[in-house]
C-alpha positions as CSV (number, residue, x, y, z in Angstrom):
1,X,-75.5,14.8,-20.5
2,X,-77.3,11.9,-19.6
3,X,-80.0,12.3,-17.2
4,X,-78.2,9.7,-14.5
5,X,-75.4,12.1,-14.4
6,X,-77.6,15.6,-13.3
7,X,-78.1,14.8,-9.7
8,X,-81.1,16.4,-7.8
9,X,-82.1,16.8,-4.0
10,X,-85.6,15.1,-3.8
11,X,-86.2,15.9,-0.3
12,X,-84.2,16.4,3.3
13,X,-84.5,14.1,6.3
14,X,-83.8,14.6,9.8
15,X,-81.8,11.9,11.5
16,X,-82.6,11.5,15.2
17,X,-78.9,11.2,16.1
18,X,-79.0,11.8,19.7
19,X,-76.7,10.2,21.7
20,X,-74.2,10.2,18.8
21,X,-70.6,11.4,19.4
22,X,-69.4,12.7,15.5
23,X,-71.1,15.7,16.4
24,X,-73.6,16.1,19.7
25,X,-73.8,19.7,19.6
26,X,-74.9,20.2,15.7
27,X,-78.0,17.9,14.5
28,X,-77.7,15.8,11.2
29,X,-79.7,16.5,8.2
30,X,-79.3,14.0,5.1
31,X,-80.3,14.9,1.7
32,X,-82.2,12.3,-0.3
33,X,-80.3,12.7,-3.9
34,X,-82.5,11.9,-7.0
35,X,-79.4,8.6,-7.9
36,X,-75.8,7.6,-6.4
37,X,-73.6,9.9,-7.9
38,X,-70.7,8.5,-10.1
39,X,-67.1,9.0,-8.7
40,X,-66.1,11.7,-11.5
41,X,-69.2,13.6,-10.0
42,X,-68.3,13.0,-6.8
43,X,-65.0,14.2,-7.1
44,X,-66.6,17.6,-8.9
45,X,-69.3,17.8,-5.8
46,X,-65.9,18.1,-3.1
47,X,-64.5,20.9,-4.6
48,X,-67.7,23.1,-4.2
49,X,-68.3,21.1,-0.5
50,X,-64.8,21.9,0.8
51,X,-65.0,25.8,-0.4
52,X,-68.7,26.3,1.2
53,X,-67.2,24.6,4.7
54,X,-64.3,26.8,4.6
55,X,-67.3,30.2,4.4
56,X,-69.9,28.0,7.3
57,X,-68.6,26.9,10.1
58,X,-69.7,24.5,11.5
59,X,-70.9,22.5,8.2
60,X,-69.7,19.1,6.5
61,X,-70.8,17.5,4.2
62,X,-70.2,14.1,2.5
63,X,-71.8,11.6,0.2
64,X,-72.9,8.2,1.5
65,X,-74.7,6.5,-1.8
66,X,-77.9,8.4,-2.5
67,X,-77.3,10.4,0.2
68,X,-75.6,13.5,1.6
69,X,-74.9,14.0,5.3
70,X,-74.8,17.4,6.7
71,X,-75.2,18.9,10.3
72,X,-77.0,22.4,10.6
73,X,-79.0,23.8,13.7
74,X,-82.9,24.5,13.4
75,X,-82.2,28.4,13.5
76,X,-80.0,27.9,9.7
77,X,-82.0,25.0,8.1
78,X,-83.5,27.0,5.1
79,X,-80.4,28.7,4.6
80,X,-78.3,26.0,5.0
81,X,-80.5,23.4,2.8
82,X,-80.2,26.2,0.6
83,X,-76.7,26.2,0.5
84,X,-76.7,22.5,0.1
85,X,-79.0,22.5,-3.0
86,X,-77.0,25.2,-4.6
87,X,-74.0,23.2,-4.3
88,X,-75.3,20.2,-5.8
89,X,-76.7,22.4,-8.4
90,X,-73.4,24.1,-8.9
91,X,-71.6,20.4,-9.1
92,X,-73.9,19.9,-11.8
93,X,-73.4,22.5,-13.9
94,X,-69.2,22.1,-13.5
95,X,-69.6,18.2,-14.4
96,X,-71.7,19.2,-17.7
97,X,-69.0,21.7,-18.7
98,X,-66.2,19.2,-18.2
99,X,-68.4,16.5,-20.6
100,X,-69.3,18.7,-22.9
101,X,-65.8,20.2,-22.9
102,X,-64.3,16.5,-23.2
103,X,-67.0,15.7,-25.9
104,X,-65.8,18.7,-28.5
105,X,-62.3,17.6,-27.8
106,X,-63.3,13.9,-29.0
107,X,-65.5,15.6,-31.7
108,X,-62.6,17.7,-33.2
109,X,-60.3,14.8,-32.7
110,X,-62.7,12.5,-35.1
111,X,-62.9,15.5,-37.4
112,X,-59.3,15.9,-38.0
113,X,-59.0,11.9,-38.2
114,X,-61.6,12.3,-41.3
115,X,-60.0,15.3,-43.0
116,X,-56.7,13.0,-42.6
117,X,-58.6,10.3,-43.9
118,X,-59.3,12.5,-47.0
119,X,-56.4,13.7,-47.2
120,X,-55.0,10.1,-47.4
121,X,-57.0,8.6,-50.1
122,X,-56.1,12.0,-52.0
123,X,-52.3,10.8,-52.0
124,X,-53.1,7.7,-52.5
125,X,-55.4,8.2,-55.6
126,X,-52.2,9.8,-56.9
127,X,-49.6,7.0,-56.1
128,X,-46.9,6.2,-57.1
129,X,-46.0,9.7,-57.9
130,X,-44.6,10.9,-61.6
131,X,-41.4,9.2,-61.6
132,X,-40.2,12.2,-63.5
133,X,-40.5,14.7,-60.9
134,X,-37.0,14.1,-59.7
């Protein structure tokens, strides 16, 4: 997998958003990714976001470019960072297994196209077949 595709947290930032209405009562925290996902990653990255908000309360995350907003209070911010980085982490691993599981597919597919092509220049080393073998 190519090394823009394996996304990392390089470090967390507090956004002073007091006086904000999304969410007054929860602060925002935005992790500083290591590149801007792609889309397919993305997409991966919203299936583990949506299953850890359904288990925290309280928590939301989404992508904006290289970053990713979340809200936590200062009692949970390990954890919560924590959380975070494993899910990134997690996204990571899911992405590699669907390229690497889409790469054997394309590398058994251009296998089979070279045994055909063998197979091919077999029949065709033999053609036109015995016209006696009617």
């Amino acid at each position: 997998m190519a090394s823009r595709d394996w996304i990392d947290i390089e470090s967390f930032e507090a956004t002073d958003d007091i006086g904000q209405f999304d969410r007054p009562d929860i602060p925002r925290v935005e992790a500083i990714l290591s590149g801007a996902p792609e889309r397919e990653w993305q997409q991966f990255f919203q299936v583990r976001a949506r299953a850890l908000e359904q288990t925290q309360p309280g928590l939301r995350m989404e992508i904006i470019a290289d970053r990713l907003g979340f809200h936590t209070r200062a009692a949970h911010i390990e954890d919560t960072c924590r959380l975070v980085n494993d899910a990134v982490q997690g996204t990571n691993h899911d992405y590699a297994a669907q390229r690497a599981a889409e790469e054997k597919r394309i590398a058994d597919r251009d296998e089979e196209v070279r045994e055909m092509i063998s197979r091919i220049k077999a029949v065709n080393a033999g053609w036109p077949p015995e016209a006696g073998g009617k």
